[in-house]
N, CA, C and O atoms as a DFTB+ gen file, in Angstrom:
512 C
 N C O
     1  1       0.845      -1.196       0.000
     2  2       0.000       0.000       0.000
     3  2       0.879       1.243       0.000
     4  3       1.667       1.270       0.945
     5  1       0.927       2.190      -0.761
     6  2       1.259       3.731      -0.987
     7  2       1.177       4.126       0.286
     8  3       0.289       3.716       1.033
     9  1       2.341       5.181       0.745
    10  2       2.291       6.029       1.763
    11  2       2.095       6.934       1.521
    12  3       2.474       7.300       0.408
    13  1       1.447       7.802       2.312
    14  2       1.080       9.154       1.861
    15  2       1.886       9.914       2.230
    16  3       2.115       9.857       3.438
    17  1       2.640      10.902       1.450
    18  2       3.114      12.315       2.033
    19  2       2.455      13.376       1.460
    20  3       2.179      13.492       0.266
    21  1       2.191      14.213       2.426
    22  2       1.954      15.504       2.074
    23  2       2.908      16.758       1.810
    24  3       3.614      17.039       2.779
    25  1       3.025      17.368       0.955
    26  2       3.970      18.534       1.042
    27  2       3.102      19.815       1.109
    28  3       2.469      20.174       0.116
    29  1       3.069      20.461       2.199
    30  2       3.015      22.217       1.952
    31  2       4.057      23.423       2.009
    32  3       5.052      23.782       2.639
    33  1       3.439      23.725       1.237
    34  2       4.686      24.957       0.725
    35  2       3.355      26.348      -0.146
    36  3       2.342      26.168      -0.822
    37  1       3.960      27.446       0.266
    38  2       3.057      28.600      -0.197
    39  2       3.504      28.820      -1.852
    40  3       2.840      29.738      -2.333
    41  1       4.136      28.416      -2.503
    42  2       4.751      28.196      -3.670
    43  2       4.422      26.677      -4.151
    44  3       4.701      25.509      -3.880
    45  1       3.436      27.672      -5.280
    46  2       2.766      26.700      -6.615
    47  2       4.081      26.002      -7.168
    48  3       4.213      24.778      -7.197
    49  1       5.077      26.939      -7.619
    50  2       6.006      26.117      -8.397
    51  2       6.761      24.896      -7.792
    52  3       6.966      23.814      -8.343
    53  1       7.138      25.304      -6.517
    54  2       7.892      24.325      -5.752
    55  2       6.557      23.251      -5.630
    56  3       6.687      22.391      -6.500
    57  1       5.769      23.115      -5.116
    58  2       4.947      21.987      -5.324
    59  2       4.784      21.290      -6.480
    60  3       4.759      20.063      -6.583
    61  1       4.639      22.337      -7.612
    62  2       4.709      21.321      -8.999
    63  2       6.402      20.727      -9.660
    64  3       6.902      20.047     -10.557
    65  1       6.674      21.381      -8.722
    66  2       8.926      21.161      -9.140
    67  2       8.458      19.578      -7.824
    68  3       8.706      18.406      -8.103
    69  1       7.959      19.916      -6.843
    70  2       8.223      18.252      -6.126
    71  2       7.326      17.005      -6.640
    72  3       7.727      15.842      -6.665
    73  1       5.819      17.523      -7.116
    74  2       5.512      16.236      -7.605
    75  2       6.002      16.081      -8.853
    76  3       5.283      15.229      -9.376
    77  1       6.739      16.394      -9.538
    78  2       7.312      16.189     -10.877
    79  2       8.358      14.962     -10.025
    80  3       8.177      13.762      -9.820
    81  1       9.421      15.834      -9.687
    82  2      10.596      15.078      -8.859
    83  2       9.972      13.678      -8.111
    84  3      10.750      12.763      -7.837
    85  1       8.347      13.556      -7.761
    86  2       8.539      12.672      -7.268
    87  2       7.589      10.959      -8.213
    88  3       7.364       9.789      -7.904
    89  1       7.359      11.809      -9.325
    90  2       6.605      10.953     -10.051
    91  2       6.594       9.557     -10.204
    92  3       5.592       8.842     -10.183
    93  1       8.037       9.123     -10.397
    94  2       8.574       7.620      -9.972
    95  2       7.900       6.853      -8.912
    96  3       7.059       5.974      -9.099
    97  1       8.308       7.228      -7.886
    98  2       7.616       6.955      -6.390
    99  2       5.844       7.122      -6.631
   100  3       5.016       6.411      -6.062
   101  1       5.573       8.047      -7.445
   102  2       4.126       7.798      -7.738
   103  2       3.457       6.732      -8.541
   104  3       2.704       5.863      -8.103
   105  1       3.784       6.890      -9.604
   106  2       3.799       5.445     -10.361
   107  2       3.722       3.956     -10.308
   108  3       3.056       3.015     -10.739
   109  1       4.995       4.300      -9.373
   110  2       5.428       2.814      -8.704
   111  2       4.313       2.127      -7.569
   112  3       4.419       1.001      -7.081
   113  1       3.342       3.012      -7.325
   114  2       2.953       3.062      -6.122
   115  2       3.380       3.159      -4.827
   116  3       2.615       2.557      -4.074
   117  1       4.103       3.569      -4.392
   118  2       5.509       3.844      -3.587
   119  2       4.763       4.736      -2.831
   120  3       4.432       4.344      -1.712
   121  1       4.379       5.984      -3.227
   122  2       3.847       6.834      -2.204
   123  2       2.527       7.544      -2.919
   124  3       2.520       7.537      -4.150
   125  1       1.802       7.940      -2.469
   126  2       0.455       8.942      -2.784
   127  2       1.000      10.588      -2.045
   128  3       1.245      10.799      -0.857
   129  1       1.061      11.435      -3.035
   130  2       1.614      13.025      -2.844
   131  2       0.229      13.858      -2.783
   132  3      -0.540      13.917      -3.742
   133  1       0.017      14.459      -1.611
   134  2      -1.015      15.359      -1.469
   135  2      -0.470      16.729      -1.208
   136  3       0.224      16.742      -0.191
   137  1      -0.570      17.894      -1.817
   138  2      -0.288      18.963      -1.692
   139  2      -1.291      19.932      -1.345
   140  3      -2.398      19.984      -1.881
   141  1      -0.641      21.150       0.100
   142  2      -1.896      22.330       0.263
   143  2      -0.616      23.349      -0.232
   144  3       0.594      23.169      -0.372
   145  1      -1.318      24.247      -0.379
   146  2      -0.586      25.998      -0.464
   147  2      -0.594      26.595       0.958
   148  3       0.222      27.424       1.360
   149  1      -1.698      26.032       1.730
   150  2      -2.230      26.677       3.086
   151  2      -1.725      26.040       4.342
   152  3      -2.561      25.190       4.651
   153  1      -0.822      26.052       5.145
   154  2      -0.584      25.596       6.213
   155  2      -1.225      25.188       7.416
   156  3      -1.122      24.204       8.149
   157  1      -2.232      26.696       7.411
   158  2      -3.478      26.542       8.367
   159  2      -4.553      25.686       8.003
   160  3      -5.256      25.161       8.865
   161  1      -4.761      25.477       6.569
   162  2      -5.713      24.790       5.985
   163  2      -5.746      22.963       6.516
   164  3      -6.630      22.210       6.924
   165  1      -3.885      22.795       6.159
   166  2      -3.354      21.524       6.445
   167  2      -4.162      20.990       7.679
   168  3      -4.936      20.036       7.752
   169  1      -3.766      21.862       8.593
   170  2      -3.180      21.919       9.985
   171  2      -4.556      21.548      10.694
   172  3      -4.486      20.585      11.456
   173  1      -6.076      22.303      10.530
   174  2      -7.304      22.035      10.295
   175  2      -7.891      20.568       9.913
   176  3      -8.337      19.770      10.736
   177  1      -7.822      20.401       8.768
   178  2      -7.858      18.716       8.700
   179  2      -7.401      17.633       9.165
   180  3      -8.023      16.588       9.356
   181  1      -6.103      17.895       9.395
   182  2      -5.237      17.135      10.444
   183  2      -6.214      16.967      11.553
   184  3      -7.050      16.076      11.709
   185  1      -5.940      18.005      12.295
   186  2      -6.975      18.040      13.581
   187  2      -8.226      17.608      13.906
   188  3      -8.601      17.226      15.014
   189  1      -8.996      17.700      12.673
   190  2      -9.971      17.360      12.698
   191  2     -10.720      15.775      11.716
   192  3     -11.880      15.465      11.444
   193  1      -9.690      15.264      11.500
   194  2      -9.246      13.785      11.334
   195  2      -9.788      13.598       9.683
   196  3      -9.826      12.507       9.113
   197  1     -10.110      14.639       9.191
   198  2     -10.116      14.711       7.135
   199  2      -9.028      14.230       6.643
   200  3      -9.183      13.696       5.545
   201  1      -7.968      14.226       7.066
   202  2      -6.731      14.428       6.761
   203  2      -5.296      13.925       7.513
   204  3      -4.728      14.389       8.502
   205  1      -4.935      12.744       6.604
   206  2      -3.746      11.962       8.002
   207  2      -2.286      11.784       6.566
   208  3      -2.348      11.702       5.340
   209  1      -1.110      11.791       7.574
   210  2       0.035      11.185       6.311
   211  2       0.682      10.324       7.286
   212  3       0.499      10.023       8.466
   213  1       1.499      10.041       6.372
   214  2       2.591       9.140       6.765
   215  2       4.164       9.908       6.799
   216  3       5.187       9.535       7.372
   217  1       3.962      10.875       6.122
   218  2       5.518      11.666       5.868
   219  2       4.846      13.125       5.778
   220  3       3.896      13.312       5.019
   221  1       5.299      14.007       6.466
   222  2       5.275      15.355       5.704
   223  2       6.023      16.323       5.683
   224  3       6.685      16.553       6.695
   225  1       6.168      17.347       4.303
   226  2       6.907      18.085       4.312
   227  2       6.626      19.569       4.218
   228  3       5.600      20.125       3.827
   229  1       7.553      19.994       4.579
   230  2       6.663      21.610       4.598
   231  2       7.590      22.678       4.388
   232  3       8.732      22.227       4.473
   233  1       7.581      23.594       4.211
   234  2       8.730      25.077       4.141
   235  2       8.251      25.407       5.293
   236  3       7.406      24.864       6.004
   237  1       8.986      26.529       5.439
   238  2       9.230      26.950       6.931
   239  2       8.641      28.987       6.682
   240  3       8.129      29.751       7.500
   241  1       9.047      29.215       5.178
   242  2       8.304      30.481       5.502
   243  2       7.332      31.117       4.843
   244  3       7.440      31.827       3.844
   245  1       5.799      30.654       5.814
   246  2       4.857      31.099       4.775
   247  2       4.100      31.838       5.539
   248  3       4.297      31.798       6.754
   249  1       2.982      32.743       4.953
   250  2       2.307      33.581       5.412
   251  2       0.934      33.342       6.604
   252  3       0.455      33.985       7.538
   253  1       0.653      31.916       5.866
   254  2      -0.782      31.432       7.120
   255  2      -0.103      30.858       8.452
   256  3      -0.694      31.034       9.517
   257  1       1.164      30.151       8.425
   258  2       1.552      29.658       9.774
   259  2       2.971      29.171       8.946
   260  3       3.194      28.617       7.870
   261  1       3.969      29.805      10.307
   262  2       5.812      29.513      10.084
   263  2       5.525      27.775      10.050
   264  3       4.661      27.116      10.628
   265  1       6.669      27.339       9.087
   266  2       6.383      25.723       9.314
   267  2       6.911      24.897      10.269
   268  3       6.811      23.680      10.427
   269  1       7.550      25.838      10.948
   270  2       8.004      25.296      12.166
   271  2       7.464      25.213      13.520
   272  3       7.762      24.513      14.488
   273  1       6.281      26.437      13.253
   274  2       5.170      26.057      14.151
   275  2       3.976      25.200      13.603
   276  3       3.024      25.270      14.380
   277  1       3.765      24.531      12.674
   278  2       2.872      23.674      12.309
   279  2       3.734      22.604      12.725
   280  3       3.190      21.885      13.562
   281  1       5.172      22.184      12.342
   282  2       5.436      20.831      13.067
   283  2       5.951      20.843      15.001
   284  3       6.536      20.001      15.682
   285  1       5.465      22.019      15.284
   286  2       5.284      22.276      16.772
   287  2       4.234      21.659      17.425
   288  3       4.309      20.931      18.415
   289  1       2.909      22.111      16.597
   290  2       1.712      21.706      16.788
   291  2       1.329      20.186      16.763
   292  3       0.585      19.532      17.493
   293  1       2.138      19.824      15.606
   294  2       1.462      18.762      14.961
   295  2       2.646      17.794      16.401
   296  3       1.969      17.063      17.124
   297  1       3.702      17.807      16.631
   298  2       4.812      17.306      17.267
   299  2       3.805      16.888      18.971
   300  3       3.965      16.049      19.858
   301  1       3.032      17.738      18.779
   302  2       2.421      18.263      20.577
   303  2       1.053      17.546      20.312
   304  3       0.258      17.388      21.239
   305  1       0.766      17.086      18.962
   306  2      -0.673      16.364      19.046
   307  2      -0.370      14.797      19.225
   308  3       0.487      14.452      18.411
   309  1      -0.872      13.592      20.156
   310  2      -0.831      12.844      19.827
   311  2      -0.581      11.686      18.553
   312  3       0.444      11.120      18.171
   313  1      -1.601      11.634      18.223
   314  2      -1.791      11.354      16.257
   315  2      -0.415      11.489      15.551
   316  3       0.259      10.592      15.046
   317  1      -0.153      12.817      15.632
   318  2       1.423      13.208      14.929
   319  2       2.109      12.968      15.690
   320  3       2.984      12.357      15.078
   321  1       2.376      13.004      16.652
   322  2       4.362      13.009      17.264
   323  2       4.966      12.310      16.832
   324  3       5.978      12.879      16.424
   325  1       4.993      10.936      16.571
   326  2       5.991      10.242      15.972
   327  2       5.804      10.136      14.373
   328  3       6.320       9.145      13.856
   329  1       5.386      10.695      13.852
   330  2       5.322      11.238      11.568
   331  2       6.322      11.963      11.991
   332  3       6.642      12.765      12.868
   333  1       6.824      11.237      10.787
   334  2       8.240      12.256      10.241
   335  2       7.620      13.272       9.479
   336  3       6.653      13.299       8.717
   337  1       8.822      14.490      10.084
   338  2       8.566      15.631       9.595
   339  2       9.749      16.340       8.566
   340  3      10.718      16.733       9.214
   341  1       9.847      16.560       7.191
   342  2      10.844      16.799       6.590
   343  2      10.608      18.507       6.443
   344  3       9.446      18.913       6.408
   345  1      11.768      19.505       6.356
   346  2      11.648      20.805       6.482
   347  2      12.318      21.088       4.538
   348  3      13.299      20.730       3.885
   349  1      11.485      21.642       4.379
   350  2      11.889      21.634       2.747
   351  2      12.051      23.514       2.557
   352  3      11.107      24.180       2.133
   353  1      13.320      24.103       2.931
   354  2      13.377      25.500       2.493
   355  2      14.662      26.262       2.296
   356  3      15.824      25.869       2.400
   357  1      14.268      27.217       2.046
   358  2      15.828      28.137       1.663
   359  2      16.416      28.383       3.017
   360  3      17.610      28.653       2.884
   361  1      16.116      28.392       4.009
   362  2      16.426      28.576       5.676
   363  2      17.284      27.094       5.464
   364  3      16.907      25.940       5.255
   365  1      18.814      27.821       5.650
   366  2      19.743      26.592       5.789
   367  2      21.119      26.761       7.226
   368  3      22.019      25.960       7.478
   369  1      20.733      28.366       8.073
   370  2      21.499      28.471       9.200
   371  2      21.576      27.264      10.196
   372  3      21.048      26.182       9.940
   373  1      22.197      27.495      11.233
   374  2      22.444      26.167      12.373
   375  2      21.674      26.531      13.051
   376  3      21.158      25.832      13.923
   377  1      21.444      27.520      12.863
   378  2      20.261      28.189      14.492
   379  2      18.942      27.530      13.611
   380  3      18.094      26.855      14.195
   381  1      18.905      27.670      12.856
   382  2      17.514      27.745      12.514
   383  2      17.109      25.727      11.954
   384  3      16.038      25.156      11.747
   385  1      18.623      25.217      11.895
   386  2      17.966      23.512      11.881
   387  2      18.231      23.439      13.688
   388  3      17.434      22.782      14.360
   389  1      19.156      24.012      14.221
   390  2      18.918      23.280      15.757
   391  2      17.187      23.456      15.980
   392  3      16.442      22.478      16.040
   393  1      16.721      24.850      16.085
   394  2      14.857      24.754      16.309
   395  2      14.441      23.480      15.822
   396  3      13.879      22.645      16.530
   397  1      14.741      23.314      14.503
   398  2      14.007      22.017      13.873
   399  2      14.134      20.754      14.592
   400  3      13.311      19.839      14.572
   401  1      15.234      20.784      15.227
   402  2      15.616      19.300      15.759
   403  2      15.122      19.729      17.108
   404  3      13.985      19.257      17.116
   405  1      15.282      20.294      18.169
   406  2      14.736      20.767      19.118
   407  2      12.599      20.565      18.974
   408  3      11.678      20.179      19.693
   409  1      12.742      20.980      17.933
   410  2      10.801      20.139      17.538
   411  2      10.716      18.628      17.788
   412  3      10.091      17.955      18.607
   413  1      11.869      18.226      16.437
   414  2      11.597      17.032      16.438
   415  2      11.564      16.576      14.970
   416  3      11.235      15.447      14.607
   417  1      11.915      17.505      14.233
   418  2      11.826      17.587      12.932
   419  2      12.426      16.386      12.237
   420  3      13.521      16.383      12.798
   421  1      12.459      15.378      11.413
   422  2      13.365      13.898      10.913
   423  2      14.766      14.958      10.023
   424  3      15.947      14.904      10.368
   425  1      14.176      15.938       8.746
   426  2      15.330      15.918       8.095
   427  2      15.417      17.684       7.494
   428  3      14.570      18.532       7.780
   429  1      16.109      17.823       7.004
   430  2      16.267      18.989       6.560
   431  2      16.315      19.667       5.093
   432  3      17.248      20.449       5.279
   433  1      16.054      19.801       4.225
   434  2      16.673      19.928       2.964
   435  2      15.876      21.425       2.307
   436  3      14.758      21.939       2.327
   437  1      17.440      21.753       1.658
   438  2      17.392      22.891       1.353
   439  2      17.376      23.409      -0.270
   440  3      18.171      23.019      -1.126
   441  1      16.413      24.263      -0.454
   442  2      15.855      24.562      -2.017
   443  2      17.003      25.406      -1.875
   444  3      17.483      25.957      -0.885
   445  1      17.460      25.381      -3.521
   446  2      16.899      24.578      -4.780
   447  2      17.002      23.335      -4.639
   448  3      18.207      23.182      -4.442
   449  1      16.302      21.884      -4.596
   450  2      16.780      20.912      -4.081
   451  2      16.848      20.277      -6.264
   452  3      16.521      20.795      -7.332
   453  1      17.526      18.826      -5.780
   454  2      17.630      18.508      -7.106
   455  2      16.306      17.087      -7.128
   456  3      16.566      16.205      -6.309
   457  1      15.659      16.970      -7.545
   458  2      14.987      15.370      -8.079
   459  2      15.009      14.239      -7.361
   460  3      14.006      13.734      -6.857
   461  1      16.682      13.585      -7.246
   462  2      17.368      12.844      -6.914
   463  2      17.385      13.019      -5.197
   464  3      16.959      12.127      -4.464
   465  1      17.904      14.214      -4.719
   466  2      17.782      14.395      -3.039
   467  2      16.408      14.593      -2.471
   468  3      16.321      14.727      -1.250
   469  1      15.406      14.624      -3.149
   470  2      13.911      14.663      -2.330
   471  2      13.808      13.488      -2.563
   472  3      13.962      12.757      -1.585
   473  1      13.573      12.951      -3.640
   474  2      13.182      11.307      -4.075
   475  2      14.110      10.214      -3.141
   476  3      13.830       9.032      -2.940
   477  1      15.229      10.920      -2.661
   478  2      16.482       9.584      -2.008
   479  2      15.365      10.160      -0.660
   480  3      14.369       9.450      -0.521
   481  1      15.474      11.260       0.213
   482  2      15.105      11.829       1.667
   483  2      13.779      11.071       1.677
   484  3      13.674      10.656       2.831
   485  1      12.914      10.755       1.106
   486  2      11.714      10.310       1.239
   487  2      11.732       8.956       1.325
   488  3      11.038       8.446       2.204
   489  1      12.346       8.290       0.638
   490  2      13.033       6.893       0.452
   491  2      13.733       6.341       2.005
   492  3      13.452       5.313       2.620
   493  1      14.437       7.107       2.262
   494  2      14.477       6.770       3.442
   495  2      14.364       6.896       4.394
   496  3      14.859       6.148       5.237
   497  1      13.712       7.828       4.624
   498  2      12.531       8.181       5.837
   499  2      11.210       7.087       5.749
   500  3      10.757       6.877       6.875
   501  1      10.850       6.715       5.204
   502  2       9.643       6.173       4.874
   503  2      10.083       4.451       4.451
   504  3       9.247       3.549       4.402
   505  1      11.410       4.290       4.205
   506  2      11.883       2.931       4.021
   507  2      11.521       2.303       3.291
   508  3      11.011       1.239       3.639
   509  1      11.619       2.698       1.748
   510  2      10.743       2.452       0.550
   511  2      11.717       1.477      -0.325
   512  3      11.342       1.046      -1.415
């Protein structure tokens, strides 16, 4: 059975640059890719049980909620604490992955990413 990841990110392109990158893994049946633009939107369904993954990824700077407080939230809800959480953004300081790991965050990766490093990070987070 397909795992689901979700990616949010406030950027159309980067969402259509990751399910491109991750099409293989789609195909294959490997994983099912659900994408929001809305963080808060995510974050809502989650909560209110519309909406579950197995992996998710997110940027860290968007306008409805920082993504580092959605995997705060999600880290502090039952349901989520143990889903891996992958941080997908141009934020590549030490201060700013220690927060991530201090959440609880699984991995880090930083845009522009290439095809090959989202498709491998998912792979083995998810043990595909």
């Amino acid at each position: 059975m397909a795992k689901k990841v979700i990616l949010v990110d406030d950027s159309k392109t980067i969402l259509a640059t990751a399910q491109m990158a991750v099409e293989d893994l789609v195909s294959n049946g490997l994983i099912d890719m659900v994408t929001y633009i809305n963080p808060a939107e995510l974050l809502e369904a989650l909560e209110n049980g519309i909406e579950d993954y197995d992996m998710l990824i997110s940027d860290i700077n968007m306008p409805q909620l920082n993504g580092l407080d959605l995997a705060t939230k999600l880290k502090a809800n039952e349901a989520f604490k143990n889903k891996p959480i992958l941080i997908l953004t141009t934020e590549s300081s030490a201060d700013m992955k220690a927060k991530g790991k201090a959440i609880g965050v699984t991995g880090w990766l930083v845009k522009p990413f290439s095809n090959e490093k989202l498709t491998k990070a998912i792979s083995m987070v998810l043990g595909l």
